[in-house]
C-alpha positions in Angstrom: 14.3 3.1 -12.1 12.8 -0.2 -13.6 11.5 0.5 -16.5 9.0 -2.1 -18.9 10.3 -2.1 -22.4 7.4 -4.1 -25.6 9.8 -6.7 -27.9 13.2 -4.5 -28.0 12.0 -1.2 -27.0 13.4 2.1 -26.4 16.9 1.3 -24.7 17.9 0.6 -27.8 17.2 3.9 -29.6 18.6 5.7 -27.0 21.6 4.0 -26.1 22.0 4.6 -30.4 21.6 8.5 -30.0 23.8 8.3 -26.8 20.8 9.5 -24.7 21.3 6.7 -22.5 23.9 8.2 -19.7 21.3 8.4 -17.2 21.9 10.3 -13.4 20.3 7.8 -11.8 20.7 3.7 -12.6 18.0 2.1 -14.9 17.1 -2.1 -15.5 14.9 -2.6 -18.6 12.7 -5.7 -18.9 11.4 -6.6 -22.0 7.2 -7.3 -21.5 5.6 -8.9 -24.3 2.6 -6.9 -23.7 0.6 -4.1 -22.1 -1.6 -6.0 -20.1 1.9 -7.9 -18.5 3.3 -4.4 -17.9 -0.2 -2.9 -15.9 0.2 -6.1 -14.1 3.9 -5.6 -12.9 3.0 -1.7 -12.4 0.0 -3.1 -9.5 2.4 -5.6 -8.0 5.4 -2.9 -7.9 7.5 -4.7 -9.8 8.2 -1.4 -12.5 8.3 1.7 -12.3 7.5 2.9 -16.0 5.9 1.2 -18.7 5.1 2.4 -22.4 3.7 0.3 -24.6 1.3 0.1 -27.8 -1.5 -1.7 -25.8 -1.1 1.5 -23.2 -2.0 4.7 -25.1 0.5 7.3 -24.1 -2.2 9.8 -22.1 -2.6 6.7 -19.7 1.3 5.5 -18.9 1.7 4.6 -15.4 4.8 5.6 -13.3 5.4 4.6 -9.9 7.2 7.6 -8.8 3.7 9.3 -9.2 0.7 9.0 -7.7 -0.9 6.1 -8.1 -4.1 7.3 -7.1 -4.1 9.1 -10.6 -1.9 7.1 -12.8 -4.2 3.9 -12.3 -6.0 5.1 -15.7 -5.4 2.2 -17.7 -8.3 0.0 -19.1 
């Protein structure tokens, strides 16, 4: 899973509370904003981003459908 991480991100905390032993393999990329991460989301470039700029009820995943998970302003 590629996964969009804002300026450090969540990797961090949980490779820190050893919640990072995933079943599956995972790349972060660090974005240094939301409308960069909505951008790689419609090119197909990610497959999760969470940022401040996108509020949480909106997060896009690729793995879903993207007919519904195109919310974001």
């Amino acid at each position: 899973m590629r996964i969009a991480k804002y300026k450090g991100g969540w990797d961090i905390d949980l490779k820190l509370a050893r919640l990072d032993n995933f079943s599956y393999k995972t790349q972060f990329s660090e974005l240094t904003g939301g409308n960069l991460m909505v951008q790689a989301i419609n090119s197909g470039a990610i497959d999760l981003a969470l940022a401040s700029e996108i509020p949480l009820k909106n997060y896009c995943c690729a793995q879903c459908d993207r007919s519904s998970s195109k919310k974001v302003a």
